[in-house]
C-alpha positions in Angstrom: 102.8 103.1 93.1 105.4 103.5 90.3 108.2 101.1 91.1 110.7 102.4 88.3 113.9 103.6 90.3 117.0 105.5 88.3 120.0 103.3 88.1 123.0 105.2 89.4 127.0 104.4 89.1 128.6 103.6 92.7 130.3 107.1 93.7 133.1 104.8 94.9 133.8 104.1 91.3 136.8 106.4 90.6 136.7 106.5 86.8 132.5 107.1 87.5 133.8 110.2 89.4 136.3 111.3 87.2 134.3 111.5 84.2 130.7 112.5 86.4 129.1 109.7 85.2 127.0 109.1 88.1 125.2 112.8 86.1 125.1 110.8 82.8 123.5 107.4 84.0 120.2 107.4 82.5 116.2 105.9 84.4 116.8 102.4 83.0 114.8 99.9 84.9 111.4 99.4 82.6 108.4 98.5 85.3 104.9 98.7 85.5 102.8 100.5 87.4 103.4 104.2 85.9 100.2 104.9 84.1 101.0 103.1 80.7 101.7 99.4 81.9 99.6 97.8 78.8 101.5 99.4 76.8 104.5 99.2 78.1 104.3 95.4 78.8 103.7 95.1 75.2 106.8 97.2 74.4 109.1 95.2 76.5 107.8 92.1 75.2 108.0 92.9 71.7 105.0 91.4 71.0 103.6 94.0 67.4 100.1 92.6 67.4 100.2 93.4 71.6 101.7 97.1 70.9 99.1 97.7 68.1 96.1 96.8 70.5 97.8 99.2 73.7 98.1 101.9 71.4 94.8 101.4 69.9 93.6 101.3 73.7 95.4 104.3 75.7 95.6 106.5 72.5 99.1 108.9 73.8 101.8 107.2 73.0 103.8 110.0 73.6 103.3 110.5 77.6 106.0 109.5 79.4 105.9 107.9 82.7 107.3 109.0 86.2 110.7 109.8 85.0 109.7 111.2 81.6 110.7 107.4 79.7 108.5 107.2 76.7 107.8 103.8 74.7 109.5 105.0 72.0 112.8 104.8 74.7 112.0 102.0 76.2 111.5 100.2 72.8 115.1 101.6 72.5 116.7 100.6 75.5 115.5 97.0 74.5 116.6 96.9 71.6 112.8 96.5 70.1 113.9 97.6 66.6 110.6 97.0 65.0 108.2 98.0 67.8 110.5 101.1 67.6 110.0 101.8 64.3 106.0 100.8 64.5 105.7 103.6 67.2 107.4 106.2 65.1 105.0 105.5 62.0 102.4 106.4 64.9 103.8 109.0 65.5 106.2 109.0 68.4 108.8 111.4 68.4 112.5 110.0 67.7 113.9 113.7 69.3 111.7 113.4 72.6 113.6 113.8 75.9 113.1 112.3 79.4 112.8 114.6 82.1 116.7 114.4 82.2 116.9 114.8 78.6 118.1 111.9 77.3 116.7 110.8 73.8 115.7 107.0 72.7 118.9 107.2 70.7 120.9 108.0 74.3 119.2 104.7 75.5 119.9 102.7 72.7 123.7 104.1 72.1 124.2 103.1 76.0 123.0 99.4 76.1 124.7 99.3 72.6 121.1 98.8 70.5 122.5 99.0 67.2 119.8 97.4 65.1 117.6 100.5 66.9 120.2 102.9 66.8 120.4 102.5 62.7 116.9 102.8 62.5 116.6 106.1 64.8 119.3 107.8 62.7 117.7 106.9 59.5 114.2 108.2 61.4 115.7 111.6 62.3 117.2 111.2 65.6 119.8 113.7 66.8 123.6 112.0 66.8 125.1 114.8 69.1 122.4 115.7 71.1 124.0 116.6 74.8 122.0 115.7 77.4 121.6 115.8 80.9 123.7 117.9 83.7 126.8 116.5 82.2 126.1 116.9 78.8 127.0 113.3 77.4 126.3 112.8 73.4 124.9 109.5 72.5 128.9 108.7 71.7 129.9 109.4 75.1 127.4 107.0 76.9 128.9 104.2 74.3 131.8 104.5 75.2 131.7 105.0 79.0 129.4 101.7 78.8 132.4 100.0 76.7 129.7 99.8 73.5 132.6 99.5 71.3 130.8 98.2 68.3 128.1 100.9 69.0 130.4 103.9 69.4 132.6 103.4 66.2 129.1 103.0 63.9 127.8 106.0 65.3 131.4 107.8 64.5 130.4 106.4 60.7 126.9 107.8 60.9 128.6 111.5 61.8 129.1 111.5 65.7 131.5 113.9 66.6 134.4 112.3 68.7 135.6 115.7 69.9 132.4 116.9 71.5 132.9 117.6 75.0 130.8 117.3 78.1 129.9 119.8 80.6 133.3 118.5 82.2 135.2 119.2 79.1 135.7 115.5 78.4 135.4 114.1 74.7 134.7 110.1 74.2 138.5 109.9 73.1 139.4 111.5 76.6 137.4 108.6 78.1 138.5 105.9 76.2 142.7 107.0 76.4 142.1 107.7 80.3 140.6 103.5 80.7 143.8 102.8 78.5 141.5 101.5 75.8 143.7 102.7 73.3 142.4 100.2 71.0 138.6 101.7 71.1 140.4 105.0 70.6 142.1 104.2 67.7 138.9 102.5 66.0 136.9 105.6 67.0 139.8 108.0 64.8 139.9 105.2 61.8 136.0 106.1 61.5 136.1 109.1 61.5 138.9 109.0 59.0 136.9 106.7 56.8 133.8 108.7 57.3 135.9 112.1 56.0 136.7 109.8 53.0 133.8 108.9 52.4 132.1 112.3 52.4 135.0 113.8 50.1 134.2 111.1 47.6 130.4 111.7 47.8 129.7 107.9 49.1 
């Protein structure tokens, strides 16, 4: 029986409520027991020579288990840059959604994966995708999860800090309402430098 259970925000949380995160919280607990557990022990443990043989062995490494995570996301989540990037060469698909619709790049931006998150960007993945009921980008999950490093690289790589959510909320809106006025103003500096950086062609 599948043991993987979705991890969910305390509705008691008033900042969780005022910005719906308890919608946004993506499946995060990686267990066995789902239909793919070679393969996804090997993913977890990083192990290349280990994912090799599982994929050699169960063939789909696109299936996802109960709750739609594929290796690709778990990889993601766990910050497992190079198994990552050996499943893509296989062909898993950076752009693939969960059955919530969350990407690996949503996993990686939330647990603040950059080593992944660089290479899913260079691979293709989508840097504004919305997903789920509440609509959060990649950059919104950073910053709800206080990924401050995370957020302001994925402002350089082209996230869009005034995307909104499904509640009307943009990433700055979440960081000014914690009083994190310091995260805000690093997110609008990157963006600045990244608008510099595109007028001058670098």
């Amino acid at each position: 029986m599948c043991s993987v259970k979705p991890v969910k925000v305390p509705r008691s949380d008033a900042r969780a409520a005022l910005h719906g995160l308890a919608a946004a919280v993506l499946v995060a607990v990686l267990a066995g027991g789902c239909g793919r557990s070679d393969l996804d022990a090997a993913v977890k443990s990083g192990n290349l020579a280990s994912v090799r043989a599982a994929i050699e062995a169960e063939g789909d490494i696109q299936a996802g288990d109960a709750h739609g995570i594929t290796p690709l996301m778990a990889a993601a989540r766990a910050n497992r840059a190079e198994v990552a990037e050996l499943l893509i060469d296989r062909g898993a698909r950076v752009r693939a959604t969960d059955r919530r619709g969350f990407t690996a790049l949503h996993y990686a931006a939330q647990n603040g994966m950059n080593a992944t998150i660089a290479l899913l960007l260079d691979r293709g993945a989508a840097i504004n995708a919305p997903a789920g009921a509440g609509r959060y980008s990649p950059l919104h999950l950073a910053v709800i999860d206080s990924r401050d490093e995370t957020a302001v690289m994925l402002v350089e790589r082209g996230a869009d800090v005034a995307q909104k959510n499904a509640q009307g909320v943009t990433a700055l809106d979440i960081a000014a309402s914690r009083n994190e006025h310091k995260l805000a103003a690093a997110l609008e500096d990157a963006e600045v430098r990244r608008a510099g950086n595109a007028s001058t062609g670098q």
